[in-house]
N, C-alpha and C positions, 0 to 999 in steps of 0.2 A: 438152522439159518439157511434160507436158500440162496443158492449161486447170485441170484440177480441181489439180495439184501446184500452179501460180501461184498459185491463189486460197486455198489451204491453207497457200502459203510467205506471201504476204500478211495471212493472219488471225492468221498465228504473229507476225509481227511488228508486227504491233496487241497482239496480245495482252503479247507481253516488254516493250511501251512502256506499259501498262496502260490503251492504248485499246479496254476491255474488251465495249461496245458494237460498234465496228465491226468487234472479230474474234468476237464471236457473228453478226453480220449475214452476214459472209463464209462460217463454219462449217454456217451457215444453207443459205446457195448450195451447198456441198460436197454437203451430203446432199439435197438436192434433185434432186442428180445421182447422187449415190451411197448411197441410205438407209442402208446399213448401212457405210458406211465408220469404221474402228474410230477412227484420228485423230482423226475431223472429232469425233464421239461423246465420247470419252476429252476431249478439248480442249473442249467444252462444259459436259461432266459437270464441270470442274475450274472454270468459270467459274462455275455454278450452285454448289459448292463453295463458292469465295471469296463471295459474294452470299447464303449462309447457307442456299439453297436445294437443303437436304441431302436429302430427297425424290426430286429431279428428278436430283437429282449421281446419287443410287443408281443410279434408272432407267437413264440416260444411259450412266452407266461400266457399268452390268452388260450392257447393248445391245454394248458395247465387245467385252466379253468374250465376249459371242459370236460374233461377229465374226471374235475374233482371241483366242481360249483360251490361247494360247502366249504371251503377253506379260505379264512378269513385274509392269509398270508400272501394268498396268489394277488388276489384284488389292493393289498396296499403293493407289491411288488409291480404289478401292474400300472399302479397310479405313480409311480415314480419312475417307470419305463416310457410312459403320458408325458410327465413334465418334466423329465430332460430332453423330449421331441418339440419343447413348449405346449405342448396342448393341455393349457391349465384343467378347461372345462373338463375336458373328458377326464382328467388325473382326479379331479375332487371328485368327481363321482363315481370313480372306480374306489376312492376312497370313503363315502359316505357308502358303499355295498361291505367295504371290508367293516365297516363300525357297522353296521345293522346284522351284521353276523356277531360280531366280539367288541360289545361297547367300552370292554377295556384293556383297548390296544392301543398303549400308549404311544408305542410306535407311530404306528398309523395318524395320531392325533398331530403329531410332530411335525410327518410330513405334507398332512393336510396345511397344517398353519404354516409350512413352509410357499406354497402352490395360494393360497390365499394373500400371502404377505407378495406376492411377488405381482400380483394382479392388485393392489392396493389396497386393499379390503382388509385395514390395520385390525378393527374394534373384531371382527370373527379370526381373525390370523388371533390375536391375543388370546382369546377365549379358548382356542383350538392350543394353545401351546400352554396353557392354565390345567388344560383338561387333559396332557401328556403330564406333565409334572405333580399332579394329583395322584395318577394314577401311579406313577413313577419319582418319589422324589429327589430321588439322586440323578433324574436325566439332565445330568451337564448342558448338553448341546440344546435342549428344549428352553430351558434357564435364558443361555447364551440370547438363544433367538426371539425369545420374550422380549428379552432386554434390547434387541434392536430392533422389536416393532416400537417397543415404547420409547424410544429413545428417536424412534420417525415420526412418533407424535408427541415428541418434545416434550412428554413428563419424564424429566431426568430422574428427580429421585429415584423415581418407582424403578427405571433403567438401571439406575447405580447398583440397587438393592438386588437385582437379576446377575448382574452380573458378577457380583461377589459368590450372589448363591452357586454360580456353575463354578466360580472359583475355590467354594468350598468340596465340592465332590469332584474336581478336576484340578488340583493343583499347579498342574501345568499347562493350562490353558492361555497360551502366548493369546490367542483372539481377543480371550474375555479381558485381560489386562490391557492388552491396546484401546477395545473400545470404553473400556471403564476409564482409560487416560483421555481418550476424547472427550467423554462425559464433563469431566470433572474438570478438565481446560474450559471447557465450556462455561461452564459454573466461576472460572476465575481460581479455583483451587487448585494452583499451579505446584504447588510443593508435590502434592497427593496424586495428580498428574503425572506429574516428572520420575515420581515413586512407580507407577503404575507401566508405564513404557518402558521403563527398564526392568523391571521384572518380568514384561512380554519381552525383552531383548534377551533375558536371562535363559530364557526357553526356547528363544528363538531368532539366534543369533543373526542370521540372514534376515530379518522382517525389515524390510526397507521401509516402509509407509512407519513404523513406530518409529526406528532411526530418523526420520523428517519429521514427525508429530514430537519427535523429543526435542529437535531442535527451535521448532516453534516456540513450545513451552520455555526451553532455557533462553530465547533470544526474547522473550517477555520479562523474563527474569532479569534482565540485564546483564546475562553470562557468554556473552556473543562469541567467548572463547569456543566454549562448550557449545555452543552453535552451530560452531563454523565444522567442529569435528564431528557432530552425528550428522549433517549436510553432506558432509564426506563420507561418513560412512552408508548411507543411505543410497549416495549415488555407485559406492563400490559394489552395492549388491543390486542397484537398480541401474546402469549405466543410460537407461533412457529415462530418467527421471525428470522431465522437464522441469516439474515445480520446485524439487530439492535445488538442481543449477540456479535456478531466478532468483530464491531464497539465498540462496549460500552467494550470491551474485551483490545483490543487496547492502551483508552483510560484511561482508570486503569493500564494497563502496563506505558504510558506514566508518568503516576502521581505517580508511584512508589508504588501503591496497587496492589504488584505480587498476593497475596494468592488471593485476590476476582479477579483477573483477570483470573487464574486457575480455579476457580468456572465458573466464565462467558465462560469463552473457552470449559469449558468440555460440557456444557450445550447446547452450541451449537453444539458440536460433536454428544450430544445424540439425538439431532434432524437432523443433518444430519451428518453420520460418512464417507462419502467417501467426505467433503468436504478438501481437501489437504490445502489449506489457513489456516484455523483453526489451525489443526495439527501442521502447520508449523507454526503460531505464539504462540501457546503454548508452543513449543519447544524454543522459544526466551524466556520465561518467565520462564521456567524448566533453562535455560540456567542461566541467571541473578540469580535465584537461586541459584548456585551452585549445582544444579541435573542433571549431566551432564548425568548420564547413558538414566533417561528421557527424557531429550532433545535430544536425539542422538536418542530415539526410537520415539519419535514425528517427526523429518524428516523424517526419513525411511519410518511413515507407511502415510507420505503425497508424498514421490516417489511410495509408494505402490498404491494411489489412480491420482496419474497425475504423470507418469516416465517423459514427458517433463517439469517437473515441475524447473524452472533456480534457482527460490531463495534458492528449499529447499535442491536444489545440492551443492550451495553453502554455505549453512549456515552446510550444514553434512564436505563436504571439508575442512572449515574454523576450524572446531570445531575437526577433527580428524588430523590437521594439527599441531594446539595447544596443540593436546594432545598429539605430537608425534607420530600418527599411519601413519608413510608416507606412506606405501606401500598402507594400504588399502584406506588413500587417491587416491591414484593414481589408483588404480582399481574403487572406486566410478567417478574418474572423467572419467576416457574410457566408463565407461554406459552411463554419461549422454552427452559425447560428440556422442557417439551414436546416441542416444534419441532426443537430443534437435537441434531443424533444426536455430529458431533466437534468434542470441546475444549468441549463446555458447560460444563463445569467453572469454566471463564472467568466464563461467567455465575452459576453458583453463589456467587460468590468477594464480587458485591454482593448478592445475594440474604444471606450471610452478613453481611454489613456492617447493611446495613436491619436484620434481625433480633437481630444483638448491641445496636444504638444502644437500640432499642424494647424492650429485656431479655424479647425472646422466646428463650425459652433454650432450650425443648422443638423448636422448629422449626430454630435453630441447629444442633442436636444432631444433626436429620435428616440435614439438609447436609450436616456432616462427615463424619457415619455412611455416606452415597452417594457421595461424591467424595473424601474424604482419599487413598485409596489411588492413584486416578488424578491427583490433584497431585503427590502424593512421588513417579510414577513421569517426572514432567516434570523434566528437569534445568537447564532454563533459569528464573531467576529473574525472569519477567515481573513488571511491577507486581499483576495478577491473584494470582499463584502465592505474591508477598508479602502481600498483604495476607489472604489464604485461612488462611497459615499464623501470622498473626498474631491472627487470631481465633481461631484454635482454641488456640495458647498463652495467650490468657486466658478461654477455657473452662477452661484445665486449670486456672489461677490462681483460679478462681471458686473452683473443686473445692477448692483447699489452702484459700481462705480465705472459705468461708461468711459468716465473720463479718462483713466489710465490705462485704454487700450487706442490711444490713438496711435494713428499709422505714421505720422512724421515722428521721425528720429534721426538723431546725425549721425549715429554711430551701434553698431550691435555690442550686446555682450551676452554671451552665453554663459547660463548656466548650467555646471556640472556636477553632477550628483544626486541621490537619491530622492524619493518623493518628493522633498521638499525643494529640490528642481523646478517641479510646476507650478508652486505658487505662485509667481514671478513671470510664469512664460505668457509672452504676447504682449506683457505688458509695456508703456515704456513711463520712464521717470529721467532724474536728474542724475548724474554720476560722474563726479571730479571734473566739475566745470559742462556738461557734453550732455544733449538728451539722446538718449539709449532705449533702446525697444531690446526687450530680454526675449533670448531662445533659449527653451529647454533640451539640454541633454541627459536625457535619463536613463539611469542605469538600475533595474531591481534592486534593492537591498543593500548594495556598494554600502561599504563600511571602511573606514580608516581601517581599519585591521585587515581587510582583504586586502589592502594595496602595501602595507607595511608588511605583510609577511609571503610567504611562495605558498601558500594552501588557497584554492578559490581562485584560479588562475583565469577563470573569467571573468571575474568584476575588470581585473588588470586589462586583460586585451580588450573588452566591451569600451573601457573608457579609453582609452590611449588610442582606439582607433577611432572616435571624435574627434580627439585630441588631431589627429593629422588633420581629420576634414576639414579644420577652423581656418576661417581668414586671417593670418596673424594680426591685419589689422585690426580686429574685434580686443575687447574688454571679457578677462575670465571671472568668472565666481563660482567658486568651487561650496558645494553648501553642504560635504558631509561631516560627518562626526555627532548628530543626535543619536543616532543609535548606539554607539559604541558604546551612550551614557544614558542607557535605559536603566532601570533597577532590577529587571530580569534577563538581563543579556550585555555582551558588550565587556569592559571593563572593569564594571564592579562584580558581575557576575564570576569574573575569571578571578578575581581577586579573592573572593570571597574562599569560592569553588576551593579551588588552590591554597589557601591561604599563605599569599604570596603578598607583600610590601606594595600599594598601589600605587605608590608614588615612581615604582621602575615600570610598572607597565603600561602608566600612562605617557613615560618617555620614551620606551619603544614604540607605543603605539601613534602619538603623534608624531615623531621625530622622523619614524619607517615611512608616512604616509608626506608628511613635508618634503621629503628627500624622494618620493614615487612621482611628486608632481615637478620636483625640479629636473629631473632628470627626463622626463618627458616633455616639458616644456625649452627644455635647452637648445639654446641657436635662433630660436623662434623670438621676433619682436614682436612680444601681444600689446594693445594697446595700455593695460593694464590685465595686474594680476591679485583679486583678493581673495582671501581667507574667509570663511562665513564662522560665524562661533558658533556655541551650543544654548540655545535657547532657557530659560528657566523652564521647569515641569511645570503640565499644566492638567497635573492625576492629584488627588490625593494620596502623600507619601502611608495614610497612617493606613492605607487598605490595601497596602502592596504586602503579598504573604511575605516573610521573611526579608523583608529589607536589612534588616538590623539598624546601626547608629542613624538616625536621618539625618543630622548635623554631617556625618561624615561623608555622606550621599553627596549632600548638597557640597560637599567643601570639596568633591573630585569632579567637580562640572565646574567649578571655577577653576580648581588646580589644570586640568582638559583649556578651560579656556583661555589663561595664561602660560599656558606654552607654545597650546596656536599662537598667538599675536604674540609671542617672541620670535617664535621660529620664521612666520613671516614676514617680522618687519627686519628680522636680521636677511633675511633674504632677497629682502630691497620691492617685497608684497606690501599691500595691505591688508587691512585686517576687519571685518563687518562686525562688531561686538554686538549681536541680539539677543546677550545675557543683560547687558545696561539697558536694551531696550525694552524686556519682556519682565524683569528681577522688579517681585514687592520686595517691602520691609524684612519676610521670612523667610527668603529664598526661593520662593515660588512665584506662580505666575501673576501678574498684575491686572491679567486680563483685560489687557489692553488690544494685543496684538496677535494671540493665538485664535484657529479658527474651528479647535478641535484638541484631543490631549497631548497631540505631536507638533502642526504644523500650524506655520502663519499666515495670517492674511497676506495677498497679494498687496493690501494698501502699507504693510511696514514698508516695500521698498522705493516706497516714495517719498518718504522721510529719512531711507535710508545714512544718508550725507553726513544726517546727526550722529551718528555711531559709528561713522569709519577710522580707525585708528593706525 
């Protein structure tokens, strides 16, 4: 063996222990002896390689090649000294010379379809890592990468099947288990998923992205425990983790830890503050707070960072509509009907609301007139798409009944409360001797149970600061409590849920909310103060999924409506019974006076006088 073989078998074996210094030192000596020796060259250029000195790798390995033109080795080393410089082009062709020397190197095949998959060219990237794994069937990593071309072209199976396979001849392959968890979340095969991510955690305990993919899957699951702690642990090993924070931010909203969810949210803003999502679900949780001024500047500054930004148009809309600022509602919604080219319509939907409350009726008109048709063409019944369609059926009720929007009236009375607020507004009628012209004050979603308990701290401040606006010499009518006595939410639902006595939770529930309005109302001479009841349904009970007893449905919307008109009239209120006005034979509606499955025509409160009790 000659000196220069000894010193080249010595720098080889530095180099496979990764004593990467003293087999350049030795490589060094070779070509001091032998400048153009292609080994000593080729085994440097790979060092320079590893140490990201793609430059020198080029030089080095292309000195190789000339050297020694015939060796298939030099040209795929080469082609991946090309496409860590990015220079695809040139890497596949350094590599299509190394395959017209050795058409089965499967290597080379590997890293061609690496250099092809990266330049987008899925269908030859596949073929090229088919024709590694033919030639090689145990190549893991070839497997791996198979399975994330196809998995970029969205046939998962075939994906799944790839990546089991690199899982079988690489047991430890933390990657192949992450992306097979991906796969299979994807698929909806969340068990097989959640299995999948923690077997890459099992190999690879630091893998931050499986830690947040796990907690995906388990907060699908409905395990938001297990959630909240791989969110955590995800961001222990990623502490810039924007999406884990937002996620894990969410999730603490969900469970009702507003304050650590403010922590979580801000924290994510200080890693990225033009991200508008953030902003804008901080603003929900500012919201539920009852920190309305901050929630109102948390929209704003996520319109500030995405103007076509739809949710946070509408959560600013929603929120200055509740607080009575119509106008500059109606100025926020003309920017973003502007700005946002799909599903504005969404925002239309309070821009209509603003403008029916304020009996702008020529601008309502516009609304309808520009978006009606791309509502009916949505088949999903969003809260948006309801409330859209419910203004425009008392446009059309305006149209049949002129009569009861005349402008003379001796006296206002406002009404407070949820959707069904507007049926009534602008109108005027008769009321305890007095003709009265109704204003609506509307509150989203306001339910007797947000005002009877301390969770939803903004329906409470939303309405109570009406509350002050009012003239005390006005007439009130408070119109909520249908919801509470829906068949999927509300009262029965909690009943049910819980299997808890309904008859205690309809006297927390009405009793907390009697006692929200007395106490708000206190000191104040309103001209009057009445109670509105709960309407009979106007759904079919027998296609509600899991109602159960319908007898007993119906017997807790009377039970609901006889504690109202106790509690009121012991209060020295009145009471609007639109259970006697709306109630057939069966408990359901008589279809007299509904306008829709919820609400009533504006023409009951002209009759109203009949039912006050």
């Amino acid at each position: 063996m000659t000196s220069i073989d000894q010193i080249l078998q010595a720098a080889w074996e530095h180099h496979k222990a990764g004593r990467l210094p003293q087999a350049e030192a030795n490589y060094q000596k070779v070509l001091q002896v032998s400048p153009n020796h292609p080994d000593a060259l080729r085994l440097l250029g790979l060092i320079a390689l590893h140490e990201g000195k793609n430059n020198i790798a080029v030089e080095l390995i292309g000195k190789a090649i000339a050297a020694n033109p015939s060796d298939p080795s030099n040209y795929g080393n080469l082609g991946n000294a090309l496409q860590a410089q990015n220079k695809l082009d040139e890497a596949i062709e350094s590599y299509h010379r190394a395959l017209s020397i050795n058409p089965n190197f499967a290597e080379v095949y590997y890293n061609l379809g690496l250099a092809l998959q990266a330049q987008g060219k899925l269908e030859k990237a596949i073929e090229s890592y088919r024709r590694a794994v033919s030639l090689k069937p145990d190549y893991a990593k070839a497997h791996y990468n198979l399975g994330l071309a196809l998995q970029e072209q969205g046939k998962l199976e075939a994906a799944i099947e790839s990546y089991r396979r690199a899982i079988s001849f690489k047991p430890n392959f933390a990657e192949a288990y992450y992306n097979l968890g991906v796969v299979l979340q994807a698929q909806d095969y969340l068990d097989a998923a959640v299995e999948s991510y923690r077997r890459a955690i099992s190999f690879k305990p630091d893998y931050a992205k499986a830690h947040y993919n796990l907690g995906l899957a388990l907060h699908v699951q409905g395990n938001p425990d297990a959630a909240i702690e791989s969110y955590q642990r995800a961001i222990s090993f990623k502490p810039d983790f924007t999406e884990a924070y937002t996620n894990l931010g969410t999730l603490l909203k969900e469970k009702g830890k507003l304050d650590d969810a403010v922590v979580i949210y801000r924290r994510a803003i200080a890693l990225k503050p033009d991200c508008s999502e953030v902003h804008n679900n901080l603003g929900v949780v500012f919201l539920e707070q009852g920190q309305l001024d901050k929630a109102a500047d948390c929209y704003r500054q996520a319109l500030l960072f995405k103007p076509d930004y739809t949710e946070a148009y509408i959560n600013l809309g929603s929120f200055l509509i509740d607080t009575g600022k119509l106008p500059e509602a109606r100025t926020l919604a003309g920017h973003g009907l502007e700005r946002v080219l799909d599903e504005s319509w969404h925002i239309a939907s309070f821009a209509l609301v603003a403008c029916w409350i304020d009996g702008l009726y020529a601008e309502a008109e516009a609304l309808v007139k520009r978006y009606l048709d791309t509502v009916l063409s949505y088949s999903t019944h969003s809260k948006h798409r309801v409330f859209f369609m419910y203004v425009v059926e008392l446009m059309q009720h305006k149209e049949a009944r002129t009569d009861m929007y005349a402008i003379e009236a001796e006296s206002p009375i406002i009404i407070l409360g949820d959707s069904h607020s507007l049926s009534p507004a602008n109108t005027s009628f008769d009321w305890m001797g007095v003709r009265v012209k109704a204003f609506s004050r509307f509150v989203y979603g306001v339910k007797m149970f947000h005002l009877a308990s301390t969770v939803k701290k903004q329906y409470s401040i939303h309405l109570s600061a009406h509350l002050k606006a009012i003239n005390p010499a006005s007439h009130l009518l408070f119109t909520i409590g249908e919801i509470d006595c829906r068949p999927d939410e509300g009262i029965w639902k909690v009943s049910r849920k819980g299997r808890v006595p309904i008859s205690g939770i309809i006297t927390s529930t009405v009793d907390g909310y009697l006692d929200w309005i007395a106490t708000h109302v206190a000191g104040r001479d309103f001209a009057s103060i009445t109670i509105q009841g709960v309407p009979a349904p106007n759904y079919r009970l027998e296609e509600m999924n899991d109602l159960g007893d319908r007898q007993a449905f119906l017997d807790m919307i009377s039970a609901v409506n006889n504690r109202l008109k106790t509690g009121a009239n012991s209060r020295g209120w009145k009471f609007l019974d639109v259970y006697a006005a709306t109630a057939g034979e069966d408990g359901l509606s008589n279809g007299k006076w509904h306008m829709d499955n919820y609400h009533l025509q504006p023409a009951l409160y002209a009759e109203a006088y009949k039912w006050i009790k």
